[in-house]
C-alpha positions in Angstrom: 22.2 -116.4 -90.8 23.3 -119.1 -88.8 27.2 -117.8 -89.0 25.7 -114.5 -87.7 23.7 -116.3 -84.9 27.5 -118.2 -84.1 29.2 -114.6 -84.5 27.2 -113.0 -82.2 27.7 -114.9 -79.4 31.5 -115.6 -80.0 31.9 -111.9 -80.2 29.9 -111.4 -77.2 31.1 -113.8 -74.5 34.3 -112.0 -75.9 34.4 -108.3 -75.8 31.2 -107.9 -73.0 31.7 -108.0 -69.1 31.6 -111.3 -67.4 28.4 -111.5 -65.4 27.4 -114.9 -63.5 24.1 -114.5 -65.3 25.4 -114.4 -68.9 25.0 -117.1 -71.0 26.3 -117.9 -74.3 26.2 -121.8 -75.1 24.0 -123.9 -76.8 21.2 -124.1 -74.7 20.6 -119.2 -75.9 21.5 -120.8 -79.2 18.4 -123.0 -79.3 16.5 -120.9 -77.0 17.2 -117.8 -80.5 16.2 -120.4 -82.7 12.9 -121.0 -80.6 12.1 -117.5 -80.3 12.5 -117.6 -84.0 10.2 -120.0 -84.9 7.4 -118.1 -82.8 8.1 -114.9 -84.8 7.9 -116.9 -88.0 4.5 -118.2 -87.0 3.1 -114.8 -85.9 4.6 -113.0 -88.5 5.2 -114.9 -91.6 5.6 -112.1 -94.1 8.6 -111.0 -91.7 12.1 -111.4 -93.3 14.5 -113.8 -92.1 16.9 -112.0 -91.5 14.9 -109.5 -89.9 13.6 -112.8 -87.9 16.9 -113.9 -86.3 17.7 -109.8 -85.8 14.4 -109.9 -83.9 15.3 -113.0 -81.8 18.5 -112.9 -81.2 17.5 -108.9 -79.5 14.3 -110.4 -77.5 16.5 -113.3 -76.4 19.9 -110.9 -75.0 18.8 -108.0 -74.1 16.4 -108.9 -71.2 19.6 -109.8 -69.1 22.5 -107.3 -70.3 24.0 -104.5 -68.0 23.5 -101.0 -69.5 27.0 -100.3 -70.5 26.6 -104.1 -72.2 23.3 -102.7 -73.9 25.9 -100.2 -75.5 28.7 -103.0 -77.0 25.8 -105.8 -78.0 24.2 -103.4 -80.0 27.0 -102.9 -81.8 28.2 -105.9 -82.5 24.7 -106.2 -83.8 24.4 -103.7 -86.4 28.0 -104.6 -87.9 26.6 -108.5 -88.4 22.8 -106.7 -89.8 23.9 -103.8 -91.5 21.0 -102.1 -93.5 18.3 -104.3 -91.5 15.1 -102.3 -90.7 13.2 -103.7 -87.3 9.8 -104.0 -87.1 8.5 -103.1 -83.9 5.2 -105.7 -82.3 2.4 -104.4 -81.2 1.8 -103.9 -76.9 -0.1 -101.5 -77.1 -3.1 -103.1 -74.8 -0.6 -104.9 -72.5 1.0 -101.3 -71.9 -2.4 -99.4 -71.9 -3.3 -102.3 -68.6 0.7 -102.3 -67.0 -0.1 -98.2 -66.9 -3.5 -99.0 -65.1 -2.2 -101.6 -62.8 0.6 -98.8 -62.1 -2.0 -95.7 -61.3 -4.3 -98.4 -59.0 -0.8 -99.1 -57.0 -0.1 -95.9 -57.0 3.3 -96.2 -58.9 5.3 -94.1 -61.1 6.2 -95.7 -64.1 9.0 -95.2 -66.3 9.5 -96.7 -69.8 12.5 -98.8 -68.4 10.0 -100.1 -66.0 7.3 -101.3 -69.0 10.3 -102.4 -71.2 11.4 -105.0 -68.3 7.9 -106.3 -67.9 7.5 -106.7 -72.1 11.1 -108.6 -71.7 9.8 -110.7 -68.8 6.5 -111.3 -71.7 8.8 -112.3 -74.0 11.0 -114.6 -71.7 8.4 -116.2 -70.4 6.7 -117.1 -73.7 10.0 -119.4 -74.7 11.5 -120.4 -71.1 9.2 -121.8 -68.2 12.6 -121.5 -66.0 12.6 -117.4 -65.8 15.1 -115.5 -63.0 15.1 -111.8 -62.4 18.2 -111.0 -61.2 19.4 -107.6 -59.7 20.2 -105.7 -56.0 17.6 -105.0 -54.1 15.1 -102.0 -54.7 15.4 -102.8 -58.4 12.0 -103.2 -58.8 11.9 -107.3 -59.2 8.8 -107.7 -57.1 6.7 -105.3 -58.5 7.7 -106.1 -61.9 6.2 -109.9 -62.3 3.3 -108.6 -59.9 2.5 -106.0 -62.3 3.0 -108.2 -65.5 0.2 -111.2 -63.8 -2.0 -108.7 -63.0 -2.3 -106.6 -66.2 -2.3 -110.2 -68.1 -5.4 -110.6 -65.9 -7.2 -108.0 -66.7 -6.6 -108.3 -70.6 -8.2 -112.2 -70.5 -10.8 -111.2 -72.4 -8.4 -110.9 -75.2 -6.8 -114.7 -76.2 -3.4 -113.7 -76.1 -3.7 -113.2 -72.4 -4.4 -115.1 -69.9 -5.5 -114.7 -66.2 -2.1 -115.2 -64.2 -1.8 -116.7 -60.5 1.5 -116.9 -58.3 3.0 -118.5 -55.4 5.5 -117.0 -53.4 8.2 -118.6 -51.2 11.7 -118.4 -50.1 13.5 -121.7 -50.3 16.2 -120.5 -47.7 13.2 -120.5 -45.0 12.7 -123.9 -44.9 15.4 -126.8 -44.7 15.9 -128.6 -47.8 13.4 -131.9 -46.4 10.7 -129.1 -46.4 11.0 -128.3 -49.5 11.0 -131.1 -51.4 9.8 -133.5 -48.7 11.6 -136.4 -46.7 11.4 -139.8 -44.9 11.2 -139.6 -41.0 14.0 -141.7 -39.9 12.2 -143.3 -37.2 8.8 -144.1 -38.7 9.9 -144.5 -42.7 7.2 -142.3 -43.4 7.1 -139.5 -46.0 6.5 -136.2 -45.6 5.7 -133.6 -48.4 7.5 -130.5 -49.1 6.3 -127.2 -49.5 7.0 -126.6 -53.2 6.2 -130.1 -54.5 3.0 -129.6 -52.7 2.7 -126.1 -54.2 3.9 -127.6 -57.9 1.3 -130.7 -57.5 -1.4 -129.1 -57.0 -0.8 -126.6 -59.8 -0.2 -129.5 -61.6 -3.4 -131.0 -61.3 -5.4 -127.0 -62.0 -7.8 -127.5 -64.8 -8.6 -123.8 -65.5 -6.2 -121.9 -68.4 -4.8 -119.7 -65.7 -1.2 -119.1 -66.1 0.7 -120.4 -62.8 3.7 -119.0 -61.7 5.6 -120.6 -58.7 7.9 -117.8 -57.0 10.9 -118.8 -55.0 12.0 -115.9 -54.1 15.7 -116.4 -52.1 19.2 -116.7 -52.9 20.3 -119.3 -55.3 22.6 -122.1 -54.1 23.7 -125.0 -55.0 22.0 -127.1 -52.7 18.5 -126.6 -53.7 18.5 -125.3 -56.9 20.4 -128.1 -58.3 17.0 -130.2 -57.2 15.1 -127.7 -59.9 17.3 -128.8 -63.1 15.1 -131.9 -64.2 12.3 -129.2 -63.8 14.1 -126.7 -66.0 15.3 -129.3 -68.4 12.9 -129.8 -71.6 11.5 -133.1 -69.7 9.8 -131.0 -67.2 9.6 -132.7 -64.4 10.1 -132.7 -60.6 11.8 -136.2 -59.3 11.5 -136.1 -55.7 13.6 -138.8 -53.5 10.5 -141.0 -52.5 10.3 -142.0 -56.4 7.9 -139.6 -57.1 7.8 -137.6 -60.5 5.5 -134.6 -61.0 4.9 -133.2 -64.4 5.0 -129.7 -65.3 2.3 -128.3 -67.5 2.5 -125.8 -70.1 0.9 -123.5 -68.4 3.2 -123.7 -65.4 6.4 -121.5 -64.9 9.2 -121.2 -62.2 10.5 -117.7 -61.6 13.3 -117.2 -59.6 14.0 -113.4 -57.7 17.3 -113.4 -57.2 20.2 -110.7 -56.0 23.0 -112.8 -57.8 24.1 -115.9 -59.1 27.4 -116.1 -57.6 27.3 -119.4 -56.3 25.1 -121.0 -59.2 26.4 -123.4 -61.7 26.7 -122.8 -65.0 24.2 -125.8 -66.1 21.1 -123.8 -63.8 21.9 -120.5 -65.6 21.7 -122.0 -69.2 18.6 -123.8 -68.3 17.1 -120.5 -67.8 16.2 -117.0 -69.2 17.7 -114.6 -67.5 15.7 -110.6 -67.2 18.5 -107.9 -65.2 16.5 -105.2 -63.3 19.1 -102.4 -62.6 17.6 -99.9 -59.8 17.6 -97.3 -62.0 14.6 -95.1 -62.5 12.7 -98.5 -63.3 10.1 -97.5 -60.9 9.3 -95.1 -57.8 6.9 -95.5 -55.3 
């Protein structure tokens, strides 16, 4: 299984596109082997082969092009011939993402709910999440959706009432962000998202926080968010400072591309494509 795992992603950085947002290193190797380990808790009667068919899907397919959809899934039932899937149950978290959608007066396509079960999944093995895709894709409404019908199902304990903080990084300058010293005074100012981070930080309730920078990745700022993204989990800001993530804290980035992002930020985190196609209308 683990030659499979190794095939698979040999075969795809290979013979699929090259996107910026595509990943194939060690850091989706590990992140297949976590999402692994969660389906072998939930599900221990489940195969293992069936297992690492399941994760290596829920892990890929969130950020592949259509016409990549096509190759991947080839290349996935030559390794797993004969393997039958075993579908999980969303049933109550599509029954609420269909309510959510009729009080917004959406029209809702299955592409649409499949994205927001991807973003589920993504977020339930990365805390670093970026939805990537042009504009009118549907990358807003897709994470508002998902928080809200998570919201409404707290009353079940899989889910969990979701809050989120939007902000576009390019807005500010980079000392407003993350804070600075005054060059005059030596006094230090916060910034925007450490504030916003710290204090989520610090939230005692089992919400689900989500802190939304939605703006165009570069490598100015971004590169700030790796200790973040990195399993330490934490924010070092330049007047020593060092804020702690919480488990129940996430960063999602809404992004058009990642042309100008390193390779390091993209393997730190999972990556969901929303293609403006029929995903939803308004």
């Amino acid at each position: 299984l683990s030659e499979k795992i190794v095939a698979t992603f040999r075969l795809s950085s290979e013979q699929l596109s090259s996107q910026k947002h595509y990943d194939f290193g060690m850091r989706a190797v590990n992140t297949v082997i976590q999402t692994a380990g969660n389906l072998r808790m939930n599900q221990p009667d489940m195969p293992e082969s069936l297992i690492v068919l399941r994760a290596l899907k829920d892990v890929n397919f969130p950020k592949f092009l259509v016409n990549d959809l096509v190759l991947f899934n080839d290349i996935i039932s030559d390794l797993f011939p004969g393997v039958k899937e075993r579908t999980l149950d969303y049933t109550r978290l599509i029954e609420s993402i269909n309510n959510v959608a009729k009080d917004r007066k959406l029209q809702v396509f299955d592409e649409f709910i499949n994205k927001i079960i991807q973003l589920r999944e993504t977020f339930s093995v990365r805390w670093g999440v970026m939805l990537v895709g042009p504009t009118g894709g549907g990358k807003t409404t897709a994470f508002k959706t998902l928080a809200e019908a998570c919201t409404r199902l707290e009353d079940l304990k899989v889910f969990f009432k979701t809050r989120y903080y939007v902000l576009n990084p390019k807005s500010i300058t980079m000392g407003q962000l993350y804070g600075e010293f005054d060059e005059t005074t030596h006094e230090w100012t916060n910034g925007v998202v450490s504030d916003i981070i710290k204090f989520c930080s610090e939230d005692e309730t089992t919400d689900r926080l989500w802190i939304v920078l939605d703006g165009p990745v570069d490598a100015l700022w971004i590169e700030n968010m790796n200790t973040v993204l990195d399993d330490n989990k934490k924010l070092c800001l330049s007047s020593s400072a060092v804020i702690n993530f919480t488990d129940r804290m996430a960063m999602l980035f809404e992004v058009e591309d990642l042309a100008v992002a390193s390779p390091a930020t993209v393997s730190r985190c999972g990556m969901v494509y929303m293609e403006p196609s029929k995903s939803v209308r308004y």
